[in-house]
C-alpha positions as a printed Julia matrix, in Angstrom:
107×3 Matrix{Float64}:
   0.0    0.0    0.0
   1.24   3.72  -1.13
   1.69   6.54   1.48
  -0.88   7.77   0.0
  -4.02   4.85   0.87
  -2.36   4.57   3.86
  -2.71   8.59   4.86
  -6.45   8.04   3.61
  -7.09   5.01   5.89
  -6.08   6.97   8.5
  -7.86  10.05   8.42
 -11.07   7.8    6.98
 -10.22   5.56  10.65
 -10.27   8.61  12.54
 -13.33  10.38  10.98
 -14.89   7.24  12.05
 -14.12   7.29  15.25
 -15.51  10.96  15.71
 -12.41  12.87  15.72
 -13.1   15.55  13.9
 -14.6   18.72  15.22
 -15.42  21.83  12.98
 -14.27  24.59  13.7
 -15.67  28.18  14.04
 -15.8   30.89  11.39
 -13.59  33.66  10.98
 -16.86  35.79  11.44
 -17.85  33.62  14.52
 -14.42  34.21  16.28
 -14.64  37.94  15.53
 -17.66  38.49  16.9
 -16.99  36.55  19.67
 -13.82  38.35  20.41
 -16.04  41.55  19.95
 -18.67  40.3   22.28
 -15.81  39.83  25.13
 -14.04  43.34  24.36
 -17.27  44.76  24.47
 -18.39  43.49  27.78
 -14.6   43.88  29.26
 -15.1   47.58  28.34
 -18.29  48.22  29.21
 -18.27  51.63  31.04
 -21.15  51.23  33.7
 -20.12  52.96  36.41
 -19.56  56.93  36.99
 -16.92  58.58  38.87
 -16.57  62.02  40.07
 -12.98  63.29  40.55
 -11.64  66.56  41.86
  -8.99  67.68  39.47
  -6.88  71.05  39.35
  -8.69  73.52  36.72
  -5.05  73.74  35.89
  -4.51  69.76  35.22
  -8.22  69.94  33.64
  -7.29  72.52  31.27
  -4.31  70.52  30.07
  -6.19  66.94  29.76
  -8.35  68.76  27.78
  -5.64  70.04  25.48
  -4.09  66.64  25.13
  -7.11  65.0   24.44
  -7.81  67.75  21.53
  -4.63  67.37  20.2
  -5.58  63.58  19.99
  -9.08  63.97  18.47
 -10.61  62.35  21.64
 -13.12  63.59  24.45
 -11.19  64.4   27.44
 -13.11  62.42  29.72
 -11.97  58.87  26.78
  -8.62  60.4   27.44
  -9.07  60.04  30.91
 -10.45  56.87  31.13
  -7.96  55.03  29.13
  -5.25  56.34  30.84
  -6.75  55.21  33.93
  -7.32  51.28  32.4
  -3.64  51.76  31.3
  -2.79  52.19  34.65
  -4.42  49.58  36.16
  -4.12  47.05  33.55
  -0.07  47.79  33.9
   0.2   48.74  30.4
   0.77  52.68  31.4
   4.22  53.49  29.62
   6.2   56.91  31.06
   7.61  58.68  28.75
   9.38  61.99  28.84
   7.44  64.89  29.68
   5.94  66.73  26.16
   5.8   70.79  26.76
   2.16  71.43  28.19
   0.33  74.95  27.15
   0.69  75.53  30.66
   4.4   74.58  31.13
   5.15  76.83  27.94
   3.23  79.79  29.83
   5.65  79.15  32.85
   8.72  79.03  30.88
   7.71  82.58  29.1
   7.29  84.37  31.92
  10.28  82.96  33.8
  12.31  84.42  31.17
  10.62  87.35  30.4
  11.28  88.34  34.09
């Protein structure tokens, strides 16, 4: 008997025996996958925070620059956090910070 037969057999043996599972749809496993982001980042619950008008004014330019509402800016710098995923990186000049640095060399 060729490899060939042989190979069939086999697979034809284990069909038989019920080996064989199907397997889900690329559409199926998306939507799953959506189903589980979506309910992972369900926001259900509301927070009040008191915040420097200062730091406030500043989230808000960040989250312009970004194209985002200021409280989604908030938020997902908040799951970053918790989630670990929150990466430092050097301080970018702030509207504020620029205002600071004008008028301590203006004087």
């Amino acid at each position: 008997m060729d490899k060939e037969s042989k190979l069939e057999e086999e697979i034809l043996a284990s069909f038989e025996r019920d080996e064989w599972r199907s397997v889900p749809s690329l559409k199926e496993e998306i939507a799953r996958y959506a189903s589980i982001a979506s309910t992972s980042l369900a926001k259900d619950k509301p927070v009040n925070i008191r915040i420097s008008s200062r730091d406030l004014e500043d989230i808000q330019a960040k989250a312009a620059e970004e194209g985002i509402p200021y409280q989604t800016l908030m938020a997902s710098v908040l799951h970053k956090y918790v989630t670990g995923r929150l990466i430092e990186t050097p301080p970018s000049p702030t509207p504020r910070s620029i205002r600071t640095a004008r008028k301590r060399a203006a004087g």
